[in-house]
Structure formats: structure tokens, C-alpha cells
C-alpha positions as a Markdown table, in Angstrom:
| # | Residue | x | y | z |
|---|---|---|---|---|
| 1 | Unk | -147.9 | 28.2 | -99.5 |
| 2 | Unk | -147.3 | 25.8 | -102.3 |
| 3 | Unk | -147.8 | 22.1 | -101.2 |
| 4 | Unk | -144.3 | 21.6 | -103.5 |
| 5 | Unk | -142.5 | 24.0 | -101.6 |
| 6 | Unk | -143.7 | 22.6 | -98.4 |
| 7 | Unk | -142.9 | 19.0 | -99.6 |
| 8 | Unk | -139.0 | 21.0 | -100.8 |
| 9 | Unk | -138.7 | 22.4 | -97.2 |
| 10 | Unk | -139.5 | 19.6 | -95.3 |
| 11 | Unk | -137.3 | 17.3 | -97.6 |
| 12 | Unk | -134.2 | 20.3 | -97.5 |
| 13 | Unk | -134.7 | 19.7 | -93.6 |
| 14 | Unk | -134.5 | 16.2 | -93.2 |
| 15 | Unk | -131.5 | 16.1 | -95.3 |
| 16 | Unk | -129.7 | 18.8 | -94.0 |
| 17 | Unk | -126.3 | 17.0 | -93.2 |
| 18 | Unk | -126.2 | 14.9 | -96.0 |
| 19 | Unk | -126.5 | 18.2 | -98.5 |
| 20 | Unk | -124.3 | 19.7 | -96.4 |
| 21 | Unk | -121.8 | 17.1 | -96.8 |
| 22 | Unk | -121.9 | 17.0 | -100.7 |
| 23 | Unk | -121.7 | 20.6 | -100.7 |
| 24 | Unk | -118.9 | 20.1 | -98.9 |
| 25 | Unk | -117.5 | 17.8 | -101.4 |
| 26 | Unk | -118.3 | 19.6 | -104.6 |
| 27 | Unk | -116.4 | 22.9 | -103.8 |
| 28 | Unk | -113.5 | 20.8 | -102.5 |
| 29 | Unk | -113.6 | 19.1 | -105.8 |
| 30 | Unk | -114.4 | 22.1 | -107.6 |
| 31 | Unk | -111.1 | 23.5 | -105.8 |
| 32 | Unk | -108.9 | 20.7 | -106.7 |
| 33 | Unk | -109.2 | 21.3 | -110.4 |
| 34 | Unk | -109.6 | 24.5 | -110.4 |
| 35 | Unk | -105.8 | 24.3 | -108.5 |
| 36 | Unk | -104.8 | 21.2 | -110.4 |
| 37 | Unk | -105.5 | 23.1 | -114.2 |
| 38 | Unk | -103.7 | 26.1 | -112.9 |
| 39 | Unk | -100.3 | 24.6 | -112.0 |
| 40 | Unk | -100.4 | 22.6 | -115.0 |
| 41 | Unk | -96.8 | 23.0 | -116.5 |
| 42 | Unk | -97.3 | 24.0 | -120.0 |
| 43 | Unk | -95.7 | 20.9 | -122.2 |
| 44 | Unk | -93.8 | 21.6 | -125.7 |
| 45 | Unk | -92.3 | 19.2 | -127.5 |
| 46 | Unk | -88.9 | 20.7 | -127.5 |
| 47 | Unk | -88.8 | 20.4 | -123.9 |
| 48 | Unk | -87.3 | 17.4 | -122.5 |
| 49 | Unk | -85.2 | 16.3 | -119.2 |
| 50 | Unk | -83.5 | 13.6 | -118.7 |
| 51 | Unk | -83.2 | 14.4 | -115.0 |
| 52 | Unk | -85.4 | 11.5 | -113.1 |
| 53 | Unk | -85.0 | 12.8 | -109.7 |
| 54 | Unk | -87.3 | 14.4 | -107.1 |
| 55 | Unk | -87.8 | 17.8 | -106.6 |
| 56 | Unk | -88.7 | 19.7 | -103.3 |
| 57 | Unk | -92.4 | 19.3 | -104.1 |
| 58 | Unk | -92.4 | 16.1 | -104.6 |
| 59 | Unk | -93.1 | 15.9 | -108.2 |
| 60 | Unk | -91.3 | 13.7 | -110.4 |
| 61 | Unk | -89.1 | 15.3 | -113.3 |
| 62 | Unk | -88.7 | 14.0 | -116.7 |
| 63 | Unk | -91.2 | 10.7 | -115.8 |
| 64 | Unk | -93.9 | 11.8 | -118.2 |
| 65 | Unk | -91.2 | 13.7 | -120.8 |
| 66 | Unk | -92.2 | 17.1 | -120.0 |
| 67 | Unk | -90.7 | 19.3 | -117.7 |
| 68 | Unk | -91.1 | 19.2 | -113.6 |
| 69 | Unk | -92.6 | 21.7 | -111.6 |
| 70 | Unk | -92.3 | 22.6 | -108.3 |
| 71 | Unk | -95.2 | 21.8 | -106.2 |
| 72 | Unk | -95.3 | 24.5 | -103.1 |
| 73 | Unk | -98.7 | 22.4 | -101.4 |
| 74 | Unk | -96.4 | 20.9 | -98.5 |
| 75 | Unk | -94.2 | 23.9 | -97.7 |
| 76 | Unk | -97.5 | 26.2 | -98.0 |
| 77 | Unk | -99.5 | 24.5 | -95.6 |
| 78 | Unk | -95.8 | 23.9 | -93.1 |
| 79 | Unk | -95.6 | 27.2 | -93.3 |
| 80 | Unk | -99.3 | 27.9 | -92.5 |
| 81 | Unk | -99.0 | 25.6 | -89.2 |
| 82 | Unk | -95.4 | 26.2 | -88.4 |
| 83 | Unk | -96.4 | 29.3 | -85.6 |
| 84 | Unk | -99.2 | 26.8 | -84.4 |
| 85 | Unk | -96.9 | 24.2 | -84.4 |
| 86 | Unk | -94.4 | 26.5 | -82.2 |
| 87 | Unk | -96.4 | 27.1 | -79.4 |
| 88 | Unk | -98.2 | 24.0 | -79.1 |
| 89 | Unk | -94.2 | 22.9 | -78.9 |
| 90 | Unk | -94.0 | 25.9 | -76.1 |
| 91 | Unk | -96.5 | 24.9 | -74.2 |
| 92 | Unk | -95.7 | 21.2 | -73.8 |
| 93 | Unk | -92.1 | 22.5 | -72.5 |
| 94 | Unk | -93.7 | 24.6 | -69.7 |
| 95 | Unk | -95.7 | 22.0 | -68.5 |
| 96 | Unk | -92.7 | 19.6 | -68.9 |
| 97 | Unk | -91.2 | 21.9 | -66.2 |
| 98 | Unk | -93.6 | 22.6 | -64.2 |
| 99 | Unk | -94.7 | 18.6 | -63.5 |
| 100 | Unk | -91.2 | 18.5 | -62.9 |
| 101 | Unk | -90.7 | 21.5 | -60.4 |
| 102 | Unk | -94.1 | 20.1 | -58.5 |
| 103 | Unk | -93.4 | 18.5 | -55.5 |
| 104 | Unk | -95.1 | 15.1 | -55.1 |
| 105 | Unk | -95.3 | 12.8 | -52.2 |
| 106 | Unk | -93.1 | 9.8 | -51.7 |
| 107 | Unk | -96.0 | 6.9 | -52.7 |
| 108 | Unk | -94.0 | 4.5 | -50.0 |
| 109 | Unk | -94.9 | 7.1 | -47.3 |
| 110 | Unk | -97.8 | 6.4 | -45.3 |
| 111 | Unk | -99.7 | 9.5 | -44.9 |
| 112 | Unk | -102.2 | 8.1 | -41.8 |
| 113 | Unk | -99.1 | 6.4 | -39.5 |
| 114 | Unk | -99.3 | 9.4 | -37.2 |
| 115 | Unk | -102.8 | 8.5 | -36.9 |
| 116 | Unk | -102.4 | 4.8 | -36.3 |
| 117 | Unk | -99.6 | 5.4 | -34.3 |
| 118 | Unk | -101.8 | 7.5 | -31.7 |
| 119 | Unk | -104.3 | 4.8 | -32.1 |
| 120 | Unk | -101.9 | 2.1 | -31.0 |
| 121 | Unk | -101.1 | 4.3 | -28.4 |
| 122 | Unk | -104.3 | 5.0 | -26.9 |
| 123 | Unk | -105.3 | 1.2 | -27.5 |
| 124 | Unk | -102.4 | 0.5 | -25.5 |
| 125 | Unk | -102.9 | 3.0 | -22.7 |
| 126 | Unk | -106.6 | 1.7 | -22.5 |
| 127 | Unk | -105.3 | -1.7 | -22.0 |
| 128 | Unk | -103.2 | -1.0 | -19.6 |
| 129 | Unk | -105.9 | 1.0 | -17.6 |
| 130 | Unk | -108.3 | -2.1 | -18.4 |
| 131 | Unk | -105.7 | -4.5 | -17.2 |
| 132 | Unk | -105.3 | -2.5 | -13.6 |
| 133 | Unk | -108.9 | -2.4 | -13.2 |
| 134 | Unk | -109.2 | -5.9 | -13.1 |
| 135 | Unk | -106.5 | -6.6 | -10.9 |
| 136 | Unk | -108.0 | -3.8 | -8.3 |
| 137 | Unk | -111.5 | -5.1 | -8.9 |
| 138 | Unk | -110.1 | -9.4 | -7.9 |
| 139 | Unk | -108.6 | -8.3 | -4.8 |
């Protein structure tokens, strides 16, 4: 193999990411113009609005003289998330209800005093035999 194709390869693999990256960034680039010369209004000098406000879009009207358009970028991509955006909503109400229909234990409840009850008990049953030895064992 060519010792420049090698020297290519290795180089293409040790800077995989980074190429990736600016491909990355070229067609997004390349994808902004190409969107930004298309919804270009067309300008003539007859046209002109004294309307200032904004549109739907988000696009200023009559700031640069020409005449607004209607930008559709925001509602298009609403629109693209809305049904993702509904069932992430969906979800987050079923689990609402079901952490509320779970029963959970009353934190001020001691979940070993049964235990340490019949602990106490025994203690004090042992004490007591303990206690009657003795006396049996002085006499």
C-alpha cells in the first residue's frame, strides 16, 4: 500500500471525532442557508408596510421596509414534538397516581417494637427466674 495512504488512514483514524464533528457542522450550515435563501421574501420597491408589529413567526414586519413573512420554524418543530410531548405528559400522570394509590408506611411507626417488646418480656421473665434462684439458692 502507499506509505501516503497509510499516513491518510492512520491520520482519518485518529481524528475521527473531530471530522465527525465538522461534518456535522458544515451540513448544518449548509442547511441553514440553503433554508435561509429559500424563505427569503422577495423585496420590491413598491412594497412597503407600515405595520411594526410581530407576526406568529416571530418575524418583525415593516422593520427593514420590506414586507414580513411568516416564519413556520417554531410551530413546525411544536408540532413535530407535540405527540411526544403528550405522552411524556401521560405518563407522568399515571405515575402521579399510582405513587399516590401506593400504600406507604407511617415513618413514626416502629416496625421492630413487637420484637423489642418480646425482648423486654423475656428479659423480664429471665429476671424474675434469676431473682428466685437466688433467693432459693441463700436459704
Amino acid at each position: 500500500m502507499n506509505p501516503a495512504l497509510t499516513r491518510l488512514r492512520g491520520a482519518l483514524t485518529k481524528n475521527k471525532t473531530a471530522l465527525a464533528a465538522l461534518g456535522v457542522v458544515a451540513v448544518a450550515g449548509l442547511a441553514w442557508r440553503a433554508r435561509s435563501e429559500s424563505t427569503t421574501a422577495p423585496t420590491s420597491s413598491t412594497t412597503t408596510t407600515t405595520d411594526n408589529s410581530y407576526s406568529a413567526g416571530g418575524q418583525l414586519e415593516g422593520a427593514t421596509g420590506g414586507a414580513g413573512y411568516y416564519d413556520s420554524t417554531a410551530s413546525d418543530v411544536y408540532n413535530a414534538l407535540q405527540p411526544q410531548l403528550e405522552s411524556v405528559g401521560a405518563a407522568v400522570a399515571d405515575l402521579r397516581e399510582l405513587f399516590t394509590t401506593i400504600p406507604v408506611p407511617d415513618p413514626s411507626a416502629d416496625p421492630h417494637a413487637a420484637k423489642r417488646a418480646a425482648r423486654a418480656a423475656n428479659l423480664a421473665a429471665w429476671r424474675a427466674r434469676a431473682a428466685k434462684s437466688a433467693e432459693t439458692r441463700q436459704w
